[in-house]
N, C-alpha and C positions, 0 to 999 in steps of 0.2 A: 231497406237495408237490414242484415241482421241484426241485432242487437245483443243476443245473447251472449248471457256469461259463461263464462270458461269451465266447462264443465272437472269437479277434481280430480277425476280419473287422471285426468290427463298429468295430475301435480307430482305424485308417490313415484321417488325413486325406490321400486323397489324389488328388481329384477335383479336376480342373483346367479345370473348365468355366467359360468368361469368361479364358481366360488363354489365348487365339490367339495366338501369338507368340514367337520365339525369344528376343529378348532387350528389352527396354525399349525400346532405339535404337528401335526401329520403330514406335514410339505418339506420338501426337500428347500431351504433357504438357499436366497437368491443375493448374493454379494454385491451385484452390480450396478448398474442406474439403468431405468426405465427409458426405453424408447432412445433418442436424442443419436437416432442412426446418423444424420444430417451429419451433426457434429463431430460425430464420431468418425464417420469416411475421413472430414477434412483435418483431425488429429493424426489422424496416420498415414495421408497425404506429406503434411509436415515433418512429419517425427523423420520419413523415410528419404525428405528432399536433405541439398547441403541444408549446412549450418546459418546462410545468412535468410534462409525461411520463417524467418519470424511469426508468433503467432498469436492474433487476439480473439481467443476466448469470450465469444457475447453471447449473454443472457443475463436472467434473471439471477437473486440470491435463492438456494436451498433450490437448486433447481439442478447437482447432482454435477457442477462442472468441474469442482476441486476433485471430487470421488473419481468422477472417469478420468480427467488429466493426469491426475498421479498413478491412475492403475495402468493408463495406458504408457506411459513416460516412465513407471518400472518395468515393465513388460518390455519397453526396447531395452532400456538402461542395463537390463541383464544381459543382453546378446551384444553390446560395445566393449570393444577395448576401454581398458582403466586405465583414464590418463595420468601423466606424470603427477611425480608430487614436485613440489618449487619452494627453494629455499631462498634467503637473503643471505651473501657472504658478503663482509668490510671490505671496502678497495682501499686495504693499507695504505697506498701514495692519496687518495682522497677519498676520504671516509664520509665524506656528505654526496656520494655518490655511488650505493652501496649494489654490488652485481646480483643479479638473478639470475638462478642456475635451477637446470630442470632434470629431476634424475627420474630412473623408471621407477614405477610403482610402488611403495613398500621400501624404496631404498631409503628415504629419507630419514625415518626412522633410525636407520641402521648410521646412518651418515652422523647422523647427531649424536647417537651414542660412540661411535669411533674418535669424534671429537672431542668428547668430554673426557671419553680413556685417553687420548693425546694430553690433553692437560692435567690430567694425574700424575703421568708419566716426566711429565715436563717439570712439576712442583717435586716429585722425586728426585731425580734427575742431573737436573740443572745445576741443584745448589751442590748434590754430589759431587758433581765433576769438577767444580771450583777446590771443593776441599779437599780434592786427591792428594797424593804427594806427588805425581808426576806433573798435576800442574806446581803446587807450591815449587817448588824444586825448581821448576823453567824459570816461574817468575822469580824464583831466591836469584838465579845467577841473572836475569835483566837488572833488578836492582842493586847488584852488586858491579856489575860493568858500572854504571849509572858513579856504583859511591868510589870506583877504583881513581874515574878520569879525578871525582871533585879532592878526594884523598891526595891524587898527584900531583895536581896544581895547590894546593894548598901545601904540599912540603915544602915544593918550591919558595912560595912565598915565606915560611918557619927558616930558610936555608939563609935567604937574602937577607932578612931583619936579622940576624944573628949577626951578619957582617958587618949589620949598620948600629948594633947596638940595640934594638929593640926587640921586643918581646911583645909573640902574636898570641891572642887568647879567641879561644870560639866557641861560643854558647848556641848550639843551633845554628841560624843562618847568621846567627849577627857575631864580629871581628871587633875586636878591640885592640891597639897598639901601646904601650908602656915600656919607659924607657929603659934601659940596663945599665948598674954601675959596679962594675967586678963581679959581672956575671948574675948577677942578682934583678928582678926587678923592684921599681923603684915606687912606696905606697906612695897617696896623694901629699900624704907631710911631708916625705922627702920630696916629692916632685916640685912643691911650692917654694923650697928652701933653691932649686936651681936657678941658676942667673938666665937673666933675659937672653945671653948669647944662645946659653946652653939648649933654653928651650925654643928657640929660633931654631938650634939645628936640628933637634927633635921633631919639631912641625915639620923642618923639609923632608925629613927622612919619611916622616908617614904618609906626605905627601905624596914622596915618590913611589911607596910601598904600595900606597890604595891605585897609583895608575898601574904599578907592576900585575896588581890583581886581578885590573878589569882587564888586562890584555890580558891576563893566563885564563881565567874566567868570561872569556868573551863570546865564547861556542856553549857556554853554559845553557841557553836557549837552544840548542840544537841539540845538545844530547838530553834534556829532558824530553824535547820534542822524538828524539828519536827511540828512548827509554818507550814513553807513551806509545806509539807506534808500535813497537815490538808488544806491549803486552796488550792493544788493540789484538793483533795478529794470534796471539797468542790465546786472548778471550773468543776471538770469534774460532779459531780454531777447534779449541775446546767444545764452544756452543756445536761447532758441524759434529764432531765428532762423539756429542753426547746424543745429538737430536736426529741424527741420521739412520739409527736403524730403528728410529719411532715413527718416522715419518714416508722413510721407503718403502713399509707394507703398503701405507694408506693410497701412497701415489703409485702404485702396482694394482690396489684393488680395482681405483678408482679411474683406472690414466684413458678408460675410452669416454668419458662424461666431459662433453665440453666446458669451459670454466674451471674447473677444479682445480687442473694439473696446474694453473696459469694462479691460479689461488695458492697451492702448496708454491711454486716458486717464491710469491712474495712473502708467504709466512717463513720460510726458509731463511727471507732475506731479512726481516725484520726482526726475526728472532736473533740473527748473528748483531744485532745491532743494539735490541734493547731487554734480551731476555736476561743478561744480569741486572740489570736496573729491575727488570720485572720479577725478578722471583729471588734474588739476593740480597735486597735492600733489607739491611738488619733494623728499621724501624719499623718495617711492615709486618702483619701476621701473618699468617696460612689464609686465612678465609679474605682480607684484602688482597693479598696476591691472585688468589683462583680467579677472583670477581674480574679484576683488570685483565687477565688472560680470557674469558667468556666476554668480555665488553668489545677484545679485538679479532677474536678469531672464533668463538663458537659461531654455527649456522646458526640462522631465525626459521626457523622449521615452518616455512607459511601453510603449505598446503600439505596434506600425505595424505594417503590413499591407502587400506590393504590390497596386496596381489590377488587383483580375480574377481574383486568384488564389481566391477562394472564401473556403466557412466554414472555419476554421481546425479540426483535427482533432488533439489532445494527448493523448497517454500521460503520464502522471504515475507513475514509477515509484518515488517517494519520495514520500509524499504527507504528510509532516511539515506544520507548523503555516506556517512561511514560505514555503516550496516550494508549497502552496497558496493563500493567502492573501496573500502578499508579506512585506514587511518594513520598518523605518527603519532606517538604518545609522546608528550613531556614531562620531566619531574623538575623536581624544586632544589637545588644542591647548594645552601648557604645562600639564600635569594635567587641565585639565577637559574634561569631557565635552561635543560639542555636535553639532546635526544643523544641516540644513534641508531645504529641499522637496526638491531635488537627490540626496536620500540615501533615498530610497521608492524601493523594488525591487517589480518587480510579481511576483506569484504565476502557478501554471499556471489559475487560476480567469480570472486577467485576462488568458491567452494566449490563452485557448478562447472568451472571451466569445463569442457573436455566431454560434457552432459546437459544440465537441462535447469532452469529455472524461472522460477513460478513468482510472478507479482501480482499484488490486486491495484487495479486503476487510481481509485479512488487515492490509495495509499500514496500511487505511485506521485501522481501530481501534484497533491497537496506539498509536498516537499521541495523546500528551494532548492534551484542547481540539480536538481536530480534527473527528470525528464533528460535536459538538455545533455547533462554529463552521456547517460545511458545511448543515446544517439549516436555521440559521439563515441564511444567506445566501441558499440557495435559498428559504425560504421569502418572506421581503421581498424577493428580488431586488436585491439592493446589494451591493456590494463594500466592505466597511470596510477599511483597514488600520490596526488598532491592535495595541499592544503586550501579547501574550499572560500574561495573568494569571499565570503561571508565571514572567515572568522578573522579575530583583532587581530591585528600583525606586529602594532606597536607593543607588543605586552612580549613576544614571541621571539628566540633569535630565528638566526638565518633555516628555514628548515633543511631535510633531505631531500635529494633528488633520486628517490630509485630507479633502477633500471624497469622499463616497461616488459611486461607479461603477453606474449600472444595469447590473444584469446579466440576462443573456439566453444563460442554457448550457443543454444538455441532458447532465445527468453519467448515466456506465455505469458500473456497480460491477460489479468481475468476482469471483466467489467462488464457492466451492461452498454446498450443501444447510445444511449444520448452520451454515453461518454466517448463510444466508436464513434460517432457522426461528428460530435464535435471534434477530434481531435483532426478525424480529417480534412476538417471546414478549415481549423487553423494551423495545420500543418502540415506543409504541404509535401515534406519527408515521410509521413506515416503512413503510406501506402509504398514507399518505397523498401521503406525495413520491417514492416510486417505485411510480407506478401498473403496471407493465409488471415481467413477469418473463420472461426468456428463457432458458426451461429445454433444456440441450445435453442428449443421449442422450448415456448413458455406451456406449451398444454400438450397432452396424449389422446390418443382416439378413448373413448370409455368404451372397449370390445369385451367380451368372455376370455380374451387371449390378453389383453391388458391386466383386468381382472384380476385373472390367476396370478399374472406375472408381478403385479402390487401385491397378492397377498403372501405369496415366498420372500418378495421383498421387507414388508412386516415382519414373515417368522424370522428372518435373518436381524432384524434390529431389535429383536426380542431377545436374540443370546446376547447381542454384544451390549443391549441397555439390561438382561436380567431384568427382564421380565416375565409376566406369565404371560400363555398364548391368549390368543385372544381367539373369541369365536366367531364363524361364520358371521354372525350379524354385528359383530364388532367391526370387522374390516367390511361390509355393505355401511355400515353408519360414517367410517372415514372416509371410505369412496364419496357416499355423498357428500362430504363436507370438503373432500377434492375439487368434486365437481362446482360446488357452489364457489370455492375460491376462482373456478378457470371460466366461472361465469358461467355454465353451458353442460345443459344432459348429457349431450354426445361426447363431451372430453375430461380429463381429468388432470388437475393442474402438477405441472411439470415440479412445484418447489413441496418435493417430499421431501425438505428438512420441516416444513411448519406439521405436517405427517406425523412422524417420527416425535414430535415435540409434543404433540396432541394425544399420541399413543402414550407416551412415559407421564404425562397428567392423568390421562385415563388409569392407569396403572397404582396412583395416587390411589383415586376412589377405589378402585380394586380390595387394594391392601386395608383401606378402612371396615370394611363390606367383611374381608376376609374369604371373598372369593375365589373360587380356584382357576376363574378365566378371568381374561379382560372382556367384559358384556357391551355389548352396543347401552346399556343405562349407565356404563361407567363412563364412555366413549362420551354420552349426552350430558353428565355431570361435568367432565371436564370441559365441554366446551361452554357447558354456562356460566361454570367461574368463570371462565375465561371472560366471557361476554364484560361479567359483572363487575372484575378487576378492573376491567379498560372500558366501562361505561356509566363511569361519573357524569362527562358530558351530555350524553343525550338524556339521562335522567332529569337535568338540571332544566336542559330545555324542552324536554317535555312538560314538566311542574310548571315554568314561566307559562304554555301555551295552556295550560288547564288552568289557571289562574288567571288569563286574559292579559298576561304583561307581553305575551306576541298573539297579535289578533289573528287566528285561525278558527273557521263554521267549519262544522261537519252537519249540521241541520238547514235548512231554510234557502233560499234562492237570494241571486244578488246580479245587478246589471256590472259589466266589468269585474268582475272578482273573481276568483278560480283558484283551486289550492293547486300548486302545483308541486314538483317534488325534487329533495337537493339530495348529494350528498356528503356529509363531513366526515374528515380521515381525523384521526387520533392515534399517532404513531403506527401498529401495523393493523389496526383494527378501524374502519370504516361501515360509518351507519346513516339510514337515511332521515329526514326531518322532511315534514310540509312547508311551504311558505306561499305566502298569500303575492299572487300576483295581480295587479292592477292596469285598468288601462283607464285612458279619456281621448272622446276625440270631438274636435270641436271646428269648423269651416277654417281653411287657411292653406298655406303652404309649403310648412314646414315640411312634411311627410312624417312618419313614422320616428320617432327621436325616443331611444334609448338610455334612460337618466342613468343607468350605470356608466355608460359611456360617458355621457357629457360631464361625470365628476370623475371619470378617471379611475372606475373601479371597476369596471366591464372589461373583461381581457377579450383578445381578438378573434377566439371561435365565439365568444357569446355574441360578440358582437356583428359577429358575419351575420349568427343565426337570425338576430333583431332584422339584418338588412333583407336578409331571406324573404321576412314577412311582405314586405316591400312589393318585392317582384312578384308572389303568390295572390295579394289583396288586386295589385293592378292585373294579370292576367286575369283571374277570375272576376271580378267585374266593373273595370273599368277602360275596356277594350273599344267603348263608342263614344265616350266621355273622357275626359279629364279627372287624372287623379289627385283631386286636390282639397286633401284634408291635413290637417295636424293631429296628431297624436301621440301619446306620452304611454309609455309603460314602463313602469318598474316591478323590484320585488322588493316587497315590502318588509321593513326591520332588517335588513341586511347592511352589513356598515363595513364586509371584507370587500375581496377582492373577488370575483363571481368570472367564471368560467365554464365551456360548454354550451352545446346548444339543445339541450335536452329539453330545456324551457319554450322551447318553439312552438311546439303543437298547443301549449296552455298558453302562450301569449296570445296566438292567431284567434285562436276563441275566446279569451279576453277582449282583445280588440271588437273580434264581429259583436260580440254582447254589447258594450259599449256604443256601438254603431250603431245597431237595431235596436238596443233599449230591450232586448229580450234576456231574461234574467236565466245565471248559468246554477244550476240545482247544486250545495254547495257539498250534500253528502260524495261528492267524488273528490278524487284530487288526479291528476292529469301528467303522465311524463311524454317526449316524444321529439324525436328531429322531425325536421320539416325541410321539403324542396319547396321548388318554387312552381311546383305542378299538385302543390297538397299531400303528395304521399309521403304517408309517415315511415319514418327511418329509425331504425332501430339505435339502442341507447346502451352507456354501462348502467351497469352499478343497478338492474334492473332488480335484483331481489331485495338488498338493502333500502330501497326509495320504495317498496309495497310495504315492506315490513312494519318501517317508519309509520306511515297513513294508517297501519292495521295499526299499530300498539296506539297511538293518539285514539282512535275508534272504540278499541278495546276499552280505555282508561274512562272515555265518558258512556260507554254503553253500546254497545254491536246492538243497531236498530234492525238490521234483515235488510238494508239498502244502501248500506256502506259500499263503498268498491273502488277500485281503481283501473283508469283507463291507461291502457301502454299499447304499444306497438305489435303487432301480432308477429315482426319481424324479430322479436323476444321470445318468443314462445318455448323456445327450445333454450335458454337462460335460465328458464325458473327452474329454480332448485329450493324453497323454500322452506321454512320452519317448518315444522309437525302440528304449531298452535294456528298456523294462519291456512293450513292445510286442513285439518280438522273444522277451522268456522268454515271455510268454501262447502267441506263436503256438507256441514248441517245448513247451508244457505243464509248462513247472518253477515259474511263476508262476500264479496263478488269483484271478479277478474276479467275487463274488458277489452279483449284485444283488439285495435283497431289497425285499419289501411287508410284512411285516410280522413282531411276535414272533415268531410261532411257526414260521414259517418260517428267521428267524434261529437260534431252540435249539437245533433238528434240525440244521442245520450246521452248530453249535458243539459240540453233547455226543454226534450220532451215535443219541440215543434220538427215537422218535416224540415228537412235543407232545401229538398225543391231539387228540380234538373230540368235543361233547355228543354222547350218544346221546338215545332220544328222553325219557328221563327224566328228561336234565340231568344228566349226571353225567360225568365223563371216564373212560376206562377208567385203571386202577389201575396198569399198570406207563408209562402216559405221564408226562411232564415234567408237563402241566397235572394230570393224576392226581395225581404227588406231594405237586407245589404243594397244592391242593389237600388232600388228607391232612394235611401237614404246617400246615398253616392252620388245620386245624379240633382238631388234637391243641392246638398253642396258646392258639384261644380257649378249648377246656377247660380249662384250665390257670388261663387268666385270672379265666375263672369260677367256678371253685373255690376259689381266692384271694380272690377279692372277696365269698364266698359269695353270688353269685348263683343263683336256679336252673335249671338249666338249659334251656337255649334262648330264654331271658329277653335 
């Protein structure tokens, strides 16, 4: 078998084809997002279907989805009609029932200002026409009918008591009767001096006098009634005839807009009814009176729009219950609680109507009521605003009921994969209302046509971050560091915002340097702050493994033990560590057993992979015997939760060490899937997991036999450091790509693996020999114990 290592030629990214140019200055800047055709077609598939074409937006973050969604969502947005603006007007007869009314574009504006001049007009006006003299005068001669009737039945009754001898007096409403003697009336001293006859007759006479009263005074309730009445008629008259030619422009401008005309009617009617209470009460002031006139008849201006300017195009980047949906506000008036129409706030749903809006997933569903609401709306198409089941109610009165808003959006959900997949698992409506999925590539081809096209891209986030250009070898050093993020020589990672973030650090070092570009040494400075901000942790656990507080050789041989290699993420930055794998195998029948597993800290691809080993040990060599061993592997000092089968290829040769008692040489450390026919399968996280095993190596001294073994189905992943590139090239470092077991053994124990000869057998001093031997001494073992007989 081969064994050799990986020569470094093969390591340098450092082809600079599609990269003409000294420095950015010199390219025509490139506005738009990289690649992501896919997504792109299925954007303007949607944009151009109806409205109930919903759209979910999947990929990654910084991976250019907001940038192309809104470039392409104003690009239509300028070629649509501008929809209406929407107001709230008071329904005078029920005011917790407030109408929505939708005028064209730009009118709204207008409409609100028209109103506010009505009530100028009105506070003018009103109290005028009360203080004319043509009204004073009307009302002089109502109140004077009024005092002519009460004047004439009161002679009357002055007429009668004259006959009788008494004398009538009248203070106001209140009558007083006193007796007369020679014409005179008579004080209380003289009244007390009359005899009992006298004042006997005196009581009858007033007696008779107060019934003579009530009979003349007995329609006295009818002509007040009828008094009030006439200057009812008389007030609202007035009111028609002051408010009439303030209000017959409006209802002329306005008379083709459904609502309105049916809105000026009631203001018409209410005004006849309470516009002296409202603007003539002499306890009220100017600025109390406006207030109560804008509480029952200004618009609530919810939506407006300018003429022309297109669909309306929303980012919602709070996408909470009111922030969507709108709201009713309450204030506090002397303890209690109260609203009205004037206090409905519209939502980003009633911003976008008529155009387009943008939510992020994540946002979307973390929020109560929200999801569910938004379903619901798109699916009827109306906009309700009511008071979200979540809030107190007991604290709250009765709220409003506004009239519903047709709606006409088209919503983009922006999220990645596992939140598309789930939402579809549990709901089973979200394929119905977002018919359209617009799947971003996480990576791009890495071509000379890419190339160039990332580096226009750069000179364009260089004017808008003010930056210097940067040079040729500045964008070949981001590229690379593209590529290492997308895993892969051949592609370059689709999330050019970490890009873009790396260039403006670079730019840092720059301006310290004082240089006039941005250099690929600035490019390599800022990503090793970078490194070194966000590499507390592996620090910490490399010190523990030089210090021997986690047991990892990079020297000497060992039966069962084998370094193999993990990876750990630390927010957005991930790095690799070794960890020491173990096996034992001892006669019995357990099979192969998994201690991550059995405590519950092995998730279910690690655990596939352990089983993997299984079905690979029994095809290879226990196809004429019985597979019947016990065996235990773990990784050793691990106390998370372990995931992945990357550990496959370093357990499998764990275990055969263990088996054979043939010691695995510990200067390697080992990553790798595995089938169940031995060929090794390719892994993530391939350059992070060499790095790891280099810098451990590094730290106790590159002997010239360090190396690590990986999958050669990697090969085209490595995009490596410059330090671990540099030791390959001078041979203190080595890179073993393998295909399969047996090729793996041989570089780890230094013994042939062996292969069938033609009787099927493996030669006796190979690894596969052993195994083998040692397999079949076992199931004797088992079958003797079990007393079966043999070869049964």
């Amino acid at each position: 078998m081969n064994h050799s290592p990986l020569a470094w030629t093969a390591l340098p990214l450092a082809d600079t084809a599609g990269l003409d140019f000294a420095t950015t200055a010199e390219l025509e800047p490139f506005p738009g997002v990289l690649g992501q055709t896919r997504a792109e077609q299925a954007l303007r598939f949607a944009i151009t279907m109806a409205s109930d074409y919903h759209v979910y937006a999947m990929g990654e973050p910084d991976s250019g989805r907001l940038t192309l969604i809104l470039a392409l969502l104003k690009e239509a947005a300028r070629a649509r009609p501008t929809p209406e603006d929407w107001i709230y007007l008071n329904r005078l007869d029920e005011p917790r029932e407030p109408i929505a009314v939708a005028l064209p574009a730009g009118l709204g504006r207008q409409f609100a200002a028209d109103m506010e001049a009505l009530l100028d007009q009105l506070l003018d006006t009103v109290p005028a026409a009360f203080e004319s003299p043509s009204y004073q005068r009307r009302n002089h001669l109502i109140e004077r009918e009024f005092n002519q009737r009460y004047e004439h039945a009161f002679n009357q009754l002055e007429h009668k008591a004259l006959t009788m001898n008494v004398a009538v007096f009248r203070d106001g409403d209140s009558i007083t009767f006193t007796p007369l003697k020679e014409g005179a009336p008579l004080d209380e001293a003289e009244f007390a001096q009359l005899s009992e006859a006298e004042r006997d007759a005196f009581n009858r006479a007033v007696a008779e006098l107060e019934d003579y009263l009530a009979d003349l005074l007995a329609e006295l309730p009818q002509w007040k009634r009828e008094m009030a009445e006439k200057q009812r008629e008389l007030d609202h008259a007035t009111i028609r005839q002051a408010i009439d030619p303030l209000l017959k422009p409006l209802e002329e401008r306005y008379a083709g807009i459904a609502g309105v005309a049916a809105f000026f009617a009631s203001l018409r009617a209410d005004l006849e009814v309470k516009a002296r209470e409202k603007l003539c009460a002499e306890d009220l002031d100017e600025a109390t009176r406006r207030k109560r006139l804008q509480e029952d008849y200004s618009p609530n201006l919810l939506v407006t729009h300018a003429e022309g300017e297109g669909a309306p195009v929303i980012y919602e980047t709070h996408p909470n219950y009111p922030n969507l949906f709108g709201r009713i506000e309450y204030t506090a008036e002397q303890g209690v609680m109260e609203t009205n129409y004037r206090r409905i706030y519209p939502g980003s749903l009633h911003r976008a109507n008529g155009g387009y809006l943008i939510v992020e997933a994540d946002k979307l569903l973390s929020e109560a009521l929200v999801w569910s609401t938004l379903k619901r709306a798109l699916k009827r198409r109306q906009l309700l605003i009511e008071r979200p089941l979540y809030e107190p109610t007991g604290l709250l009165p009765a709220t409003l009921n506004p009239a519903p808003i047709p709606l006409d959006v088209k919503v983009i959900v922006v999220g990645d994969r596992e939140q598309y997949f789930l939402l579809q698992e549990l709901d089973p409506e979200f394929n119905e209302i977002f018919k359209v999925v617009a799947d971003f590539d996480d990576d791009l081809p890495r071509t000379p046509e890419t190339l160039t096209l990332l580096a226009r891209f750069l000179a364009h986030k260089t004017q808008v971050h003010h930056t210097a250009p940067l040079t040729r070898q500045a964008v070949l050093r981001l590229a690379n560091y593209s590529s290492r993020l997308a895993e892969s020589r051949r592609k370059l990672s689709a999330r050019l915002g970490e890009l873009v973030d790396m260039m403006r650090e670079a730019e840092w070092w720059r301006a310290q340097s004082q240089a006039p570009h941005i250099d690929a040494i600035h490019v390599e400075a800022a990503l090793t702050a970078k490194e070194q901000r966000e590499g507390r942790l592996a620090e910490v656990l490399l010190e523990d493994i030089l210090t021997g507080i986690i047991l990892i050789d990079t020297d000497g041989a060992a039966v069962g033990k084998i370094n193999g290699l993990t990876i750990l993420e630390t927010g957005k930055l991930s790095f690799g560590i070794p960890a020491r794998i173990t096996a034992t195998v001892y006669p019995g029948s357990k099979g192969i057993v998994d201690i991550e597993r059995e405590v519950s800290l092995g998730q279910p691809i690690h655990s596939k992979g352990v089983m993997i080993l299984s079905g690979y040990l029994g095809h290879k060599y226990a196809s004429k015997f019985p597979f019947a061993i016990s065996a235990h592997i773990a990784l050793e000092q691990s106390y998370g939760y372990i995931d992945g089968d990357s550990a496959a290829l370093a357990e499998v040769c764990a275990l055969i060490s263990a088996l054979t008692c043939v010691p695995i040489q510990q200067r390697f450390a080992v990553t790798g899937s595995l089938n169940q026919y031995g060929e090794v399968q390719a892994v993530g996280g391939i350059n992070q997991k060499i790095e790891g095993f280099f810098r451990l190596c590094k730290a106790r001294g590159l002997s010239g036999n360090h190396g690590v073994i990986f999958p050669a189905a990697n090969l085209n992943d490595l995009v490596l450091k410059d330090e671990v590139i540099e030791a390959v090239k001078d041979g203190q470092f080595h890179l073993y790509p393998v295909d399969c077991v047996d090729q793996t053994l041989e570089l780890l124990t230094g013994v042939p693996a062996g292969t069938l000869d033609a009787a099927g057998n493996y030669p006796e001093d190979s690894i596969n020999g052993k195994a083998v031997a040692r397999l079949q001494e076992i199931a004797a073992l088992y079958e003797h114990e079990a007393g079966l007989p043999a070869g049964d």
